[in-house]
C-alpha positions in Angstrom: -46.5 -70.1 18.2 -49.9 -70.1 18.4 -51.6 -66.5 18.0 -55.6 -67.3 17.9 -57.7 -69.4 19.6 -61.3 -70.1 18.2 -64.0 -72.0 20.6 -68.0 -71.7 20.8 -68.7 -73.6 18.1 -71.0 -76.5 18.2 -74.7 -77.8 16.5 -77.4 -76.1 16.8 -81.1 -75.4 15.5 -81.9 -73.1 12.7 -83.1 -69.9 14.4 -81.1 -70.6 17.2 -77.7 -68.6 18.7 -74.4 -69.1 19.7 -71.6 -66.8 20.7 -67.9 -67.5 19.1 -65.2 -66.7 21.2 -61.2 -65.4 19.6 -58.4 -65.4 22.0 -55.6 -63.7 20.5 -52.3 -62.9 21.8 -50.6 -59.9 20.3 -48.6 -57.0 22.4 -51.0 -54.0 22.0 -53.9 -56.3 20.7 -56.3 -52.7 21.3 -54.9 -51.1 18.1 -55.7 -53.5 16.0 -58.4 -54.2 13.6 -60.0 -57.6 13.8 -62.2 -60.2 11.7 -64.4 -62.9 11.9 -64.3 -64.8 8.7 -65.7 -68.8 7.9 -65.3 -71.6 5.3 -67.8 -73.4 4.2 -67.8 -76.3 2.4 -66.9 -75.6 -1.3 -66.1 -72.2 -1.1 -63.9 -69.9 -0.2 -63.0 -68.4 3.2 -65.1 -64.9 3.4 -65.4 -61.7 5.9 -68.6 -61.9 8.2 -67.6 -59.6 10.2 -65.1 -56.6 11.4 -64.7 -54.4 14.3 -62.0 -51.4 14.2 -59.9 -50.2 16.6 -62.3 -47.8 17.3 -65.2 -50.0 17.8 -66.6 -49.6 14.1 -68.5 -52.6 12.7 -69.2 -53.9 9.6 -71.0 -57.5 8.3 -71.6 -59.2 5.6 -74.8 -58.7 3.9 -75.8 -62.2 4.3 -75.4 -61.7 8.5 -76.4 -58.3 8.6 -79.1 -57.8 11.4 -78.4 -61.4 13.0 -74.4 -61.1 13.8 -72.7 -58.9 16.3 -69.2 -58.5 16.5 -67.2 -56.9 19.6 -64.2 -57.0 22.2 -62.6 -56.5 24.6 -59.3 -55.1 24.5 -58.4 -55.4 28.3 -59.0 -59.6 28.1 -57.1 -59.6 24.2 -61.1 -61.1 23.0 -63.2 -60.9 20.5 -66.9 -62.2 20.1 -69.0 -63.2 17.4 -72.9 -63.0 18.4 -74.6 -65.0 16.3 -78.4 -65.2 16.4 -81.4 -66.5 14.2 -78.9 -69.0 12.5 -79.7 -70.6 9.4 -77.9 -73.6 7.3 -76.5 -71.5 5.3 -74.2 -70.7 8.1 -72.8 -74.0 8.2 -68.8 -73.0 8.5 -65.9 -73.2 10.2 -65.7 -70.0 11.7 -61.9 -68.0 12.0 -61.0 -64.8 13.4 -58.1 -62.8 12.5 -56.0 -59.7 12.2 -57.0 -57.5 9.5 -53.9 -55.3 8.0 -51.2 -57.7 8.9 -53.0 -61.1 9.5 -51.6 -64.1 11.7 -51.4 -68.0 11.2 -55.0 -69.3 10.6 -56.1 -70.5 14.0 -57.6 -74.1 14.1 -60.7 -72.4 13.5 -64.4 -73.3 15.5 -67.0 -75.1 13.2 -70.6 -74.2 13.3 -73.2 -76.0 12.1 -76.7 -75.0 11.7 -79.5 -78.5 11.2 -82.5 -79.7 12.4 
């Protein structure tokens, strides 16, 4: 069954945004921590982001200051904000449970060129 939907990916310009959307599905999705993570080519799947059940956040040093994660417990969402985009970027993005992770969603790809 699938647990995690990811959508907002698309092309864009470096220095440009877009916001990644995470439909999930889980019974009391609020107490919960969840992830964005992305794959890029050649390398392994990494955290970007995290948001605690509590609201705490923490990036990625590499997206600090241009990412913003949050949610929305009463709509079972999370968001990735991400603005001032570079290629480095380049990924397909993936959101997740933290402590006791779901299937990998098909994932949203991003992809940061001029």
């Amino acid at each position: 069954q699938v647990q995690l939907v990811e959508s907002g990916g698309g092309l864009v310009q470096p220095g440009g945004s877009l916001r990644l959307s995470c439909a999930a599905s889980r019974s009391h999705f609020r107490l919960y921590d969840m992830g964005w993570y992305r794959q890029a080519p050649g390398k392994q799947r990494e955290m970007v982001a995290t948001i605690t059940t509590t609201g705490s956040t923490d990036y990625a040093d590499s997206v600090k200051g241009r990412f913003t994660i949050s949610r929305d417990n009463s709509k079972k969402m999370v968001y990735l904000q991400m603005n001032s985009l570079r290629p480095e970027d380049t990924a397909v993005y993936y959101c997740n449970y933290q402590s006791t992770p779901a299937s990998w969603g098909q994932g949203t790809q991003v992809t940061v060129s001029s």
